[in-house]
N, C-alpha and C positions, 0 to 999 in steps of 0.2 A: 747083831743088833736087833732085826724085827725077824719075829718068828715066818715059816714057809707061808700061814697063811695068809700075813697081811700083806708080802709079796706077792701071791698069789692075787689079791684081791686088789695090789697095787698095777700089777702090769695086765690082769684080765677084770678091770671093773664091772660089774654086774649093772646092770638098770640105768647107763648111765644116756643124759637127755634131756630133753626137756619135753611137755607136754601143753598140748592145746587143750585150752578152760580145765584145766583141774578142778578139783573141787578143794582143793586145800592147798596154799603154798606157804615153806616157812623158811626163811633166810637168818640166818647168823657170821658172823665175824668176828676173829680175832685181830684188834688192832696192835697187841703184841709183837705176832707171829705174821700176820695179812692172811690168813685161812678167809675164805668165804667160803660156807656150803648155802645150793640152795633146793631142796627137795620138797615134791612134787607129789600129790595122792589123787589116786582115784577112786571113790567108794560110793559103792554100791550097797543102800541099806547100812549097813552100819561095820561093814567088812571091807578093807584097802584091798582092792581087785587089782590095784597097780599103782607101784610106785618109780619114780624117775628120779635122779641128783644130777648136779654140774656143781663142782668145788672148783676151784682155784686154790691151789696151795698144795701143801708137803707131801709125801707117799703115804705118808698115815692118816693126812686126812682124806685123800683119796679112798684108802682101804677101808676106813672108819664108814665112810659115806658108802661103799658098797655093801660092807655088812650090814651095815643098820636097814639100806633095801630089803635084803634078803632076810633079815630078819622080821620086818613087819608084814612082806606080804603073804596075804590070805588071814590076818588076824583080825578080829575083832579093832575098834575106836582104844577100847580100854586097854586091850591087852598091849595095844600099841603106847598105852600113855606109861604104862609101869616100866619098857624097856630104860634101862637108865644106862649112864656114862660105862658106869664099871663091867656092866653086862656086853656093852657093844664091845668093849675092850677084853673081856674074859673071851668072847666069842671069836677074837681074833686069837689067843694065843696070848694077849697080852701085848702091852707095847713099852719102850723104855719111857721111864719114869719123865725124860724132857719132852715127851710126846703125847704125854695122858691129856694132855688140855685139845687135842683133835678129836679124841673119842666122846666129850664134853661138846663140840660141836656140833655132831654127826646129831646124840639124842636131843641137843636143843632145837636143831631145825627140824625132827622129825615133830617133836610137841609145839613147836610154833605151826607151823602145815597141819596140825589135826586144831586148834586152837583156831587158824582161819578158815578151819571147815565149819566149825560150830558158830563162829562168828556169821558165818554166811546163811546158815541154816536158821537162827534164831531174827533173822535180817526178813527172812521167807518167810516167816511166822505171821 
């Protein structure tokens, strides 16, 4: 049913945490399923230096929320805003078709968390 690496990503999650003052945090939910991701960035200049998740919910959105870390850190703001649902899900291997709405979680908390970076930043202004 889920490919080695979203197991992999499900039993060794990568970045997993929380952080004191981030500069960005963005939380989503499925009230479907009950998914909560909430992830966590640190940027320095205009590059995530570090990122952090806490989900509550299924092994794929677990695995979803670990990939989608290791996928944005060391990236640019922007490069981080074009990751989209289908990429976090390519990147694992894929997931079955009743589980594609957890990789939809993963990239909307990642662009809610850069969305309250910019909001804080334009706040400084």
């Amino acid at each position: 049913m889920y490919t080695e690496k979203v197991m992999d990503h499900f039993n060794n999650p990568r970045n997993v945490g929380e952080m004191e003052n981030p500069d960005g945090v963005g939380e989503v939910g499925n009230a479907k399923c009950g998914d909560i991701m909430r992830i966590y960035l640190d940027i320095e200049g205009d590059i995530i230096k570090d990122v952090k998740f806490k989900t509550f919910g299924c092994g794929a959105a677990v695995a979803t929320s670990s990939m989608v870390t290791e996928m944005v850190k060391g990236k640019t703001i922007d490069e981080a805003m074009v990751i989209s649902n289908a990429a976090v899900a390519e990147a694992l291997g894929g997931l079955p078709e009743t589980k594609m709405h957890c990789s939809n979680l993963a990239a909307d908390a990642l662009h809610k968390a850069i969305g309250n970076y910019r909001d804080k930043q334009q706040t400084k202004e």
